[in-house]
Gaussian input, Z-matrix of N, CA and C with variables (Angstrom, degrees):
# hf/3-21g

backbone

0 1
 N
 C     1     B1
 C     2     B2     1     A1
 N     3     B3     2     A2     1     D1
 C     4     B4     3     A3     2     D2
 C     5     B5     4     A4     3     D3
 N     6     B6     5     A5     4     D4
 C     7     B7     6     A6     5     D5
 C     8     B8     7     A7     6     D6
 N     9     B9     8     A8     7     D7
 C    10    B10     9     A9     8     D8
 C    11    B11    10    A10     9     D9
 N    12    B12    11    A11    10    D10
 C    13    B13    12    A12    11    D11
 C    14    B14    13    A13    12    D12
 N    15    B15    14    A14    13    D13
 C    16    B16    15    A15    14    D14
 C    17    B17    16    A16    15    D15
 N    18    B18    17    A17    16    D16
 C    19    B19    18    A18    17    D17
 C    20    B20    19    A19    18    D18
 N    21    B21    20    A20    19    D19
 C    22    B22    21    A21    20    D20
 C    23    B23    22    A22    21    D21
 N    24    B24    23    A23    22    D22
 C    25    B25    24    A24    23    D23
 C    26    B26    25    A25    24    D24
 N    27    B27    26    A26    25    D25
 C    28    B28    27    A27    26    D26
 C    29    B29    28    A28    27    D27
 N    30    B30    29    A29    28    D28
 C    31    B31    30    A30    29    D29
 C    32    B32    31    A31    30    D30
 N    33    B33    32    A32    31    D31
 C    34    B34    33    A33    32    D32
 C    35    B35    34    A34    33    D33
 N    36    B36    35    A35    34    D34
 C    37    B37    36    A36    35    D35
 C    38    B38    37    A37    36    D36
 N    39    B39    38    A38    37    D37
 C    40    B40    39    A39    38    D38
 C    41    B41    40    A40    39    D39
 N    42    B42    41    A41    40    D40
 C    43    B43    42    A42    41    D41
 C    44    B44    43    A43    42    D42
 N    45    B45    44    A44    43    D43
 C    46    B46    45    A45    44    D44
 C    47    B47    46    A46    45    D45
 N    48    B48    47    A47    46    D46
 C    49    B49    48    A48    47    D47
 C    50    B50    49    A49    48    D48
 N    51    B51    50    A50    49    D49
 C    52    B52    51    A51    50    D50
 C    53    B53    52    A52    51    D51
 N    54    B54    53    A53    52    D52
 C    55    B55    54    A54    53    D53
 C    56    B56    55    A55    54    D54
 N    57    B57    56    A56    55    D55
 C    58    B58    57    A57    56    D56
 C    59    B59    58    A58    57    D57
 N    60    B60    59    A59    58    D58
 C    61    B61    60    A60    59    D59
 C    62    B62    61    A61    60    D60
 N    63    B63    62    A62    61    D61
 C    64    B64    63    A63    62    D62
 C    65    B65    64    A64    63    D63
 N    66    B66    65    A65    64    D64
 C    67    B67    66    A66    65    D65
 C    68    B68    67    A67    66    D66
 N    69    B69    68    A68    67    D67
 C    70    B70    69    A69    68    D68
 C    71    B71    70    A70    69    D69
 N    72    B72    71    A71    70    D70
 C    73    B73    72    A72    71    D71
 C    74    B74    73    A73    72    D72
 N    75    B75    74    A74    73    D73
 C    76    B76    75    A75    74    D74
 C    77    B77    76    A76    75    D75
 N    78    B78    77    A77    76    D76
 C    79    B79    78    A78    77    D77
 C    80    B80    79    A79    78    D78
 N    81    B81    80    A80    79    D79
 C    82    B82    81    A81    80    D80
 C    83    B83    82    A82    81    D81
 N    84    B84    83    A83    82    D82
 C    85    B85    84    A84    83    D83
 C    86    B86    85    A85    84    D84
 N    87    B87    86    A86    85    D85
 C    88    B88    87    A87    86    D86
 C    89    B89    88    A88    87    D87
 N    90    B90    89    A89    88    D88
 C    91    B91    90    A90    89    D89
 C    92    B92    91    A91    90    D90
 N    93    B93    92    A92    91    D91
 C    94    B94    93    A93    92    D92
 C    95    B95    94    A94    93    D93
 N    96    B96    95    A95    94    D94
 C    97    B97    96    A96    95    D95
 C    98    B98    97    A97    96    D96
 N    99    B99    98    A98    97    D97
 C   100   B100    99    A99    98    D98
 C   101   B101   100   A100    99    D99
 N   102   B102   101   A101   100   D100
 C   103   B103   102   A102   101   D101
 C   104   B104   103   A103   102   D102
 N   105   B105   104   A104   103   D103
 C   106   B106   105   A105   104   D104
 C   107   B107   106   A106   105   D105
 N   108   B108   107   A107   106   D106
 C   109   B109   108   A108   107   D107
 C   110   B110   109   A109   108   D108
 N   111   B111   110   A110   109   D109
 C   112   B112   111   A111   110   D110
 C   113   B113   112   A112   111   D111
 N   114   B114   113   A113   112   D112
 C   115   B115   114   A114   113   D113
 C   116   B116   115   A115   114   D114
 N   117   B117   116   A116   115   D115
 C   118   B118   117   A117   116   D116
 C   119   B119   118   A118   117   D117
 N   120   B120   119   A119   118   D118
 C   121   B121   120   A120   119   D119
 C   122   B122   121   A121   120   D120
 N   123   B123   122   A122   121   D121
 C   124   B124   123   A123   122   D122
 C   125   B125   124   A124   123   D123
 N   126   B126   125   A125   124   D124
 C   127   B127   126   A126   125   D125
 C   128   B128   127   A127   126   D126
 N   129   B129   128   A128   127   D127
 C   130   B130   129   A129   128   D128
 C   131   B131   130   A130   129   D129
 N   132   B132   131   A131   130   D130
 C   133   B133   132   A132   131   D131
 C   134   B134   133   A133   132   D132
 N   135   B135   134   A134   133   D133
 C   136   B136   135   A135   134   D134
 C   137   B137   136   A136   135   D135
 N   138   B138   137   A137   136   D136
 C   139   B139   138   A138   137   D137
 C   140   B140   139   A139   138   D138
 N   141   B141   140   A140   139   D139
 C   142   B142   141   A141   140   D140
 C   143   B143   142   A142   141   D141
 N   144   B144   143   A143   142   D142
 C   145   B145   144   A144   143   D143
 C   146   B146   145   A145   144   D144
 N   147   B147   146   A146   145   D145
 C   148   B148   147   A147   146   D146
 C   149   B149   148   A148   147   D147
 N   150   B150   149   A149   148   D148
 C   151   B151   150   A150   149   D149
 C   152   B152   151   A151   150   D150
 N   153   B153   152   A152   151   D151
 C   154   B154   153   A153   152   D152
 C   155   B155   154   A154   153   D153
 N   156   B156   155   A155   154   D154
 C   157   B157   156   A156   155   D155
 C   158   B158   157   A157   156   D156
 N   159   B159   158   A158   157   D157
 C   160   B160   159   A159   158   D158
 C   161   B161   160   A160   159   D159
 N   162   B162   161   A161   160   D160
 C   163   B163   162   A162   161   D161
 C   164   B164   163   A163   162   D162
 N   165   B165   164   A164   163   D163
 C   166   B166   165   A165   164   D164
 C   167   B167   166   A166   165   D165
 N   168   B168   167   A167   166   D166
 C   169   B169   168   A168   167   D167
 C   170   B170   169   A169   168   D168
 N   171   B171   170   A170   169   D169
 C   172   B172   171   A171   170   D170
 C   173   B173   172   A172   171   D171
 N   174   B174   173   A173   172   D172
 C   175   B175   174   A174   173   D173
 C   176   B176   175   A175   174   D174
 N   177   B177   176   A176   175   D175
 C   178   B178   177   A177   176   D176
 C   179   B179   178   A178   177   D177
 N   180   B180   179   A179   178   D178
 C   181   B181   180   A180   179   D179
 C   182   B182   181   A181   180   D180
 N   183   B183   182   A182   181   D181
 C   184   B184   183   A183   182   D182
 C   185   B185   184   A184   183   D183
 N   186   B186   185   A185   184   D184
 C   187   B187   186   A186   185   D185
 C   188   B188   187   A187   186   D186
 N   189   B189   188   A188   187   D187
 C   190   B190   189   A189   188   D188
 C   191   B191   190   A190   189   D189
 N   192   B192   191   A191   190   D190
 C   193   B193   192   A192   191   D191
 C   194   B194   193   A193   192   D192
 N   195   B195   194   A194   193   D193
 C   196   B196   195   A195   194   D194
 C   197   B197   196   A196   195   D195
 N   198   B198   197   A197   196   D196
 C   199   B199   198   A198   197   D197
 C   200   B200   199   A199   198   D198
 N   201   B201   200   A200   199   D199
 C   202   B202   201   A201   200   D200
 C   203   B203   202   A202   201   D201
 N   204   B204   203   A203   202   D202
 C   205   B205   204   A204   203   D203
 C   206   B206   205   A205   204   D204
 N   207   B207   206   A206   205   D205
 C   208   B208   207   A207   206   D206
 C   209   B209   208   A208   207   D207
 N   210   B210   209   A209   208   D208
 C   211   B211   210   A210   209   D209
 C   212   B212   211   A211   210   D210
 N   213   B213   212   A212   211   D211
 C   214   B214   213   A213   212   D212
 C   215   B215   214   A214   213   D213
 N   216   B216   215   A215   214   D214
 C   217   B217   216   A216   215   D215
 C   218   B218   217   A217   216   D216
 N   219   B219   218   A218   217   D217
 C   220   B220   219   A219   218   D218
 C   221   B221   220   A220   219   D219
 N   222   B222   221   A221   220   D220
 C   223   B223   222   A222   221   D221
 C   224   B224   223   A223   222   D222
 N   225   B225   224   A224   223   D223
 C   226   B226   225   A225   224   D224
 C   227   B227   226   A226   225   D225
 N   228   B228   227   A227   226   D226
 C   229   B229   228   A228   227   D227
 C   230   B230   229   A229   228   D228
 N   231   B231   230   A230   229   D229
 C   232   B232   231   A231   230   D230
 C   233   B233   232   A232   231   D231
 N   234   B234   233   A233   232   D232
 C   235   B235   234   A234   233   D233
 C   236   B236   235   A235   234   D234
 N   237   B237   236   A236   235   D235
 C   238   B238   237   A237   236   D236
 C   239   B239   238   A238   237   D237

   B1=1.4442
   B2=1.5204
   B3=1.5230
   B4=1.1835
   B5=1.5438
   B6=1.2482
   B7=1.2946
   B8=1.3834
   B9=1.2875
   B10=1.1389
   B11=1.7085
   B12=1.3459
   B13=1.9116
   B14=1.8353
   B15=1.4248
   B16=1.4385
   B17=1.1186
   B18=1.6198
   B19=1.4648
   B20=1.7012
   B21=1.6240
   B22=1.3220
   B23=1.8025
   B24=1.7573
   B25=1.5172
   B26=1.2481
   B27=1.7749
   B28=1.4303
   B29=1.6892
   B30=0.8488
   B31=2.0751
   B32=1.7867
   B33=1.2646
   B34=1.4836
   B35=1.5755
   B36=0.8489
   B37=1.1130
   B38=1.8688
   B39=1.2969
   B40=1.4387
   B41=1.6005
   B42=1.0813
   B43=1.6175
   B44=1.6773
   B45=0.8898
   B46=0.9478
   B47=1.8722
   B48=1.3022
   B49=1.7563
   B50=1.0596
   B51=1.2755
   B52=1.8906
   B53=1.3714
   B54=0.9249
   B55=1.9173
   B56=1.2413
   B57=1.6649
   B58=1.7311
   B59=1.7145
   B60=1.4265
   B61=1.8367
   B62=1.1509
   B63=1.7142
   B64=1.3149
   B65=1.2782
   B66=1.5434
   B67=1.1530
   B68=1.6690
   B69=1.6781
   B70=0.9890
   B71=1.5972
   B72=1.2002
   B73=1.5122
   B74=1.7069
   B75=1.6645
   B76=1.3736
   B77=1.3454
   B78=1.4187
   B79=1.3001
   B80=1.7426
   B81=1.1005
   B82=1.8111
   B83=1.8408
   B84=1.4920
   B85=1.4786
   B86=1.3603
   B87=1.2772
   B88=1.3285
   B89=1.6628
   B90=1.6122
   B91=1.6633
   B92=0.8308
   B93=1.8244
   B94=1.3481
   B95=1.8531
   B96=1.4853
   B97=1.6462
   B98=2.1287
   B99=1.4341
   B100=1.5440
   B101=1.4312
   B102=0.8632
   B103=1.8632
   B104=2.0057
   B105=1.7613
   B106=1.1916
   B107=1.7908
   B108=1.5915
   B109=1.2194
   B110=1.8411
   B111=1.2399
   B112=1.5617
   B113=1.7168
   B114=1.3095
   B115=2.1508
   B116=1.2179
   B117=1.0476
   B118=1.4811
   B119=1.6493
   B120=1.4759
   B121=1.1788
   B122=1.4888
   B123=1.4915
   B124=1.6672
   B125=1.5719
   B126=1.5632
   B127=1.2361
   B128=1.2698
   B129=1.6700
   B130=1.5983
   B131=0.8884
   B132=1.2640
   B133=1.4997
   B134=1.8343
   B135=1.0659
   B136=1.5577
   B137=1.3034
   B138=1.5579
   B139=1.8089
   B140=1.9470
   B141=1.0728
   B142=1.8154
   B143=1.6639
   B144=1.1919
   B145=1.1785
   B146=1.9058
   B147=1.5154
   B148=1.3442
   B149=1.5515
   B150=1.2371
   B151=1.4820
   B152=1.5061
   B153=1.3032
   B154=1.7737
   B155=1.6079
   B156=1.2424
   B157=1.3571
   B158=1.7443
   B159=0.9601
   B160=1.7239
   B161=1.1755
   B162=1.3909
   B163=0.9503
   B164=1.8799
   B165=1.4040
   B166=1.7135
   B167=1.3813
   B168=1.4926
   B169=1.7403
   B170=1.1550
   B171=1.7560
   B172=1.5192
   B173=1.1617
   B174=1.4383
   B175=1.6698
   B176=1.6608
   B177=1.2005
   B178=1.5452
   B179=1.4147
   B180=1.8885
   B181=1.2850
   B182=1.6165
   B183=1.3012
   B184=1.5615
   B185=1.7601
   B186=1.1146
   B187=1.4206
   B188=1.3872
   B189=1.5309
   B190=1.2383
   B191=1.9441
   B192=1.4395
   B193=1.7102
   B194=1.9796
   B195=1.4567
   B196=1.6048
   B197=1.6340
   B198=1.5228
   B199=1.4687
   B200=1.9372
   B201=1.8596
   B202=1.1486
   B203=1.4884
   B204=1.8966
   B205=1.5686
   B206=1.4536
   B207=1.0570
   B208=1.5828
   B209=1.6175
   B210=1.5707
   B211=1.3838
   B212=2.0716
   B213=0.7841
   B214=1.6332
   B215=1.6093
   B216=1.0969
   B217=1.7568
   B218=1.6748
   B219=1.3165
   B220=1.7235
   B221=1.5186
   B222=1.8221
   B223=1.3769
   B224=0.8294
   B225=1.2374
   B226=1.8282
   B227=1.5080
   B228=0.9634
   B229=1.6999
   B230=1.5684
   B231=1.2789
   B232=1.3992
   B233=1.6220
   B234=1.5078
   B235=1.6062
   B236=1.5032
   B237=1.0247
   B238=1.6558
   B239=1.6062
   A1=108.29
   A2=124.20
   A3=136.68
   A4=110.35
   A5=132.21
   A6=131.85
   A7=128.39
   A8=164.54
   A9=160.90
   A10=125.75
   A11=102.51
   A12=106.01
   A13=91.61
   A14=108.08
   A15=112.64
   A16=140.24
   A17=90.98
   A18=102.56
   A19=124.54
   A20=115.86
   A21=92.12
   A22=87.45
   A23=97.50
   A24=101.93
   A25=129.91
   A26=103.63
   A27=117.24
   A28=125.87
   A29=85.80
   A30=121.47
   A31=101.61
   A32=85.59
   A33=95.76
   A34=122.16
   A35=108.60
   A36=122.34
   A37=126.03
   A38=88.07
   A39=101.48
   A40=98.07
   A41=126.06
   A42=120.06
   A43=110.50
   A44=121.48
   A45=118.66
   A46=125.43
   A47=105.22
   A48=100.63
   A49=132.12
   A50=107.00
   A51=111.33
   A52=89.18
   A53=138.78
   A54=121.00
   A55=77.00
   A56=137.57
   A57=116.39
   A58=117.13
   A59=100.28
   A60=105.07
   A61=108.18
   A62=124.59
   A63=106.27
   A64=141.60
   A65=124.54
   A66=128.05
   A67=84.03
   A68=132.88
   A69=116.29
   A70=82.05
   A71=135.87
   A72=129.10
   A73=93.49
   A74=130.83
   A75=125.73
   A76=89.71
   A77=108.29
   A78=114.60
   A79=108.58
   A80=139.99
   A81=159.52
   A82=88.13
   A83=140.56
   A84=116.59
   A85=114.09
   A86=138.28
   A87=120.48
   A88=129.44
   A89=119.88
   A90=135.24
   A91=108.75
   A92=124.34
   A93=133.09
   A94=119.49
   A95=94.52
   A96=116.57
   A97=94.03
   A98=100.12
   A99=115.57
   A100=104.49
   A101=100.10
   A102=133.57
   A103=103.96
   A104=90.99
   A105=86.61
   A106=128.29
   A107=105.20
   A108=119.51
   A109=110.50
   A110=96.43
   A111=87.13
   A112=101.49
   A113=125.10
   A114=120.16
   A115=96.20
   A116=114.71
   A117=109.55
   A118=138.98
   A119=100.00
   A120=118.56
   A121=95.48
   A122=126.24
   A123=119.14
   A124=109.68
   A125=113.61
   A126=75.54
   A127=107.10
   A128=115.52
   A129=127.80
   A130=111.94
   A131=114.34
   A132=114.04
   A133=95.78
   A134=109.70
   A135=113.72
   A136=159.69
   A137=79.64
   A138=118.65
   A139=91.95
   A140=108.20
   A141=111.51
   A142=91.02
   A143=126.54
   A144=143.74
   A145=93.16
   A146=109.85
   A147=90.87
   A148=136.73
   A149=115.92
   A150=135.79
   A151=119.67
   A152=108.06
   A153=113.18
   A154=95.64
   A155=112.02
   A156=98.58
   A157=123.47
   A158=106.30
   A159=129.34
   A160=110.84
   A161=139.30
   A162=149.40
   A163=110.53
   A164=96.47
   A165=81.51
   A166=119.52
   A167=116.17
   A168=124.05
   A169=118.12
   A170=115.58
   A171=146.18
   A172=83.23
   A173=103.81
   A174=96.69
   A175=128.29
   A176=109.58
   A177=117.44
   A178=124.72
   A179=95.89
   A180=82.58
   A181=114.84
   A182=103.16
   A183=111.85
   A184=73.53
   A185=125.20
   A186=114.21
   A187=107.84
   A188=115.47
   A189=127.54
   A190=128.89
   A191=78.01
   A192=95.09
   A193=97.07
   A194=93.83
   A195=108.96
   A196=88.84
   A197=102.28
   A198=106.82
   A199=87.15
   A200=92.79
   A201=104.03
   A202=99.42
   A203=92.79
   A204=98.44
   A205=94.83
   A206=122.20
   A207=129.15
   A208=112.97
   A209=121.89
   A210=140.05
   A211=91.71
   A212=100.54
   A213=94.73
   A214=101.89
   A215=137.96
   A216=127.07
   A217=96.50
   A218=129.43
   A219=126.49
   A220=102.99
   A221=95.32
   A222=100.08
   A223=146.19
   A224=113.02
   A225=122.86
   A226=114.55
   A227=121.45
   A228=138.97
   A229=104.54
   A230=97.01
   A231=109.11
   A232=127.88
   A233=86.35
   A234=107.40
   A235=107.24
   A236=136.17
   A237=138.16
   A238=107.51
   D1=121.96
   D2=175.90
   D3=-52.53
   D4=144.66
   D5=136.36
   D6=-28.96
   D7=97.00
   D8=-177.67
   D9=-101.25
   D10=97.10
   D11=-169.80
   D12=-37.05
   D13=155.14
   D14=175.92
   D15=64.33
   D16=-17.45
   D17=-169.78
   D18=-49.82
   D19=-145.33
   D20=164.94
   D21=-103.76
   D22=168.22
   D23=-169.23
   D24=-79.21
   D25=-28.69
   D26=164.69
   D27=-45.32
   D28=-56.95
   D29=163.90
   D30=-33.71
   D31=-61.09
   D32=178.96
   D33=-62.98
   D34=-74.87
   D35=178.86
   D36=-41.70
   D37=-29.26
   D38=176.91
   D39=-84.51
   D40=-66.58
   D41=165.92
   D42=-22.89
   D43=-95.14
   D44=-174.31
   D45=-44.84
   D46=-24.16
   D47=142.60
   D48=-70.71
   D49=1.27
   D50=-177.12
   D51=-113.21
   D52=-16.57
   D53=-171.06
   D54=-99.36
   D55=-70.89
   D56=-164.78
   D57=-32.63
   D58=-41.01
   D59=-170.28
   D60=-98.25
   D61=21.62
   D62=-171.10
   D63=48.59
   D64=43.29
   D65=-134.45
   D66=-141.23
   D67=121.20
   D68=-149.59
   D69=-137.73
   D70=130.49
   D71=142.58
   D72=108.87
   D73=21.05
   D74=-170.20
   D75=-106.88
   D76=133.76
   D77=176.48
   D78=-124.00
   D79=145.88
   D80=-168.80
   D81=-63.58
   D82=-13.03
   D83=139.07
   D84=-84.05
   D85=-18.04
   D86=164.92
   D87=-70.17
   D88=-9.76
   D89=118.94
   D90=-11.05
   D91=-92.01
   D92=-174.40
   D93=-25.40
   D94=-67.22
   D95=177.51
   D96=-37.77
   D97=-93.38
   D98=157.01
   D99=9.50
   D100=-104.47
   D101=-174.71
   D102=-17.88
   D103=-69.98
   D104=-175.85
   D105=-105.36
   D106=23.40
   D107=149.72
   D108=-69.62
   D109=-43.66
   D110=-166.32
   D111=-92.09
   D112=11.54
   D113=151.11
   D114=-79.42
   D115=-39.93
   D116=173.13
   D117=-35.32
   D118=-52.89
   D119=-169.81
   D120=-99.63
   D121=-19.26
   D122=171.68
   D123=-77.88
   D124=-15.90
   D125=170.30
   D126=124.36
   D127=-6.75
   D128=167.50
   D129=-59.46
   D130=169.51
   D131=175.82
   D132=-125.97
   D133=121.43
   D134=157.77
   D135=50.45
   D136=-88.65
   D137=164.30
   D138=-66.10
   D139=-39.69
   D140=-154.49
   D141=-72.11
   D142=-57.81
   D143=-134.93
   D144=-89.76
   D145=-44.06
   D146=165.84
   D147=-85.44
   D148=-3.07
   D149=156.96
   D150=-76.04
   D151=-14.31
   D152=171.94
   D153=-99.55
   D154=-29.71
   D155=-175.46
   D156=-107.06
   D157=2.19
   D158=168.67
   D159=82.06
   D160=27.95
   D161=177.02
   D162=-64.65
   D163=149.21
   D164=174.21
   D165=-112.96
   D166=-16.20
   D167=146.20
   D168=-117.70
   D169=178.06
   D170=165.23
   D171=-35.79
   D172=-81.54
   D173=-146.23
   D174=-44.25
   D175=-45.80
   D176=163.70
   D177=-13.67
   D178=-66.15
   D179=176.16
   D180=-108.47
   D181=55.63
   D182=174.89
   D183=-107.01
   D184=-43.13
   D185=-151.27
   D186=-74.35
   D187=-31.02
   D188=177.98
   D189=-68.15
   D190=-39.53
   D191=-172.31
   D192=-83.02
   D193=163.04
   D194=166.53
   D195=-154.12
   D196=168.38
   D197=163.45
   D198=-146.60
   D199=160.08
   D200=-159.29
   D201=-85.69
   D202=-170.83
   D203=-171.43
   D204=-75.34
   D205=-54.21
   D206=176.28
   D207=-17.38
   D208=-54.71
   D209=-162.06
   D210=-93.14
   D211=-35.64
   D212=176.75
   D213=-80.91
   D214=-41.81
   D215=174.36
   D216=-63.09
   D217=-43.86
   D218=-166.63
   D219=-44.03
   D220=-49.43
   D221=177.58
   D222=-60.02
   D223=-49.55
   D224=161.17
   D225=-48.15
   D226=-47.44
   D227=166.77
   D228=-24.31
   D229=-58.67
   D230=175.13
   D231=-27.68
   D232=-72.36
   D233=174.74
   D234=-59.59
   D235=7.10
   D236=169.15
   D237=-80.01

């Protein structure tokens, strides 16, 4: 996404954090994804995570969230 004089600033600004980091095709819902993958992996629980995030069911942010392979081996670890 180009820079755009006038544009809106958010818009902007995020562009231009993606051309500094080389970061090509991230869009402010892939935040969302982001955001609540990692309540996820801190340790929220759910109910919390879709009321911070305005969701109106579970599933939403079942659909939204992932946690990594990293946080799925921690876990199992656990049960050792």
């Amino acid at each position: 996404m180009a820079k755009i004089p006038g544009g809106n600033p958010i818009k902007n600004e995020r562009a231009t954090a993606c051309k500094c980091a080389e970061i090509e095709d991230f869009t402010v819902h892939d935040w969302r994804h982001h955001w609540a993958s990692h309540c996820v992996m801190a340790g929220i629980d759910l109910i919390t995570i879709m009321n911070m995030g305005g969701w109106k069911s579970l599933r939403m942010v079942q659909r939204y969230s992932s946690v990594s392979v990293e946080h799925m081996r921690e876990s199992i670890n656990k049960l050792n």
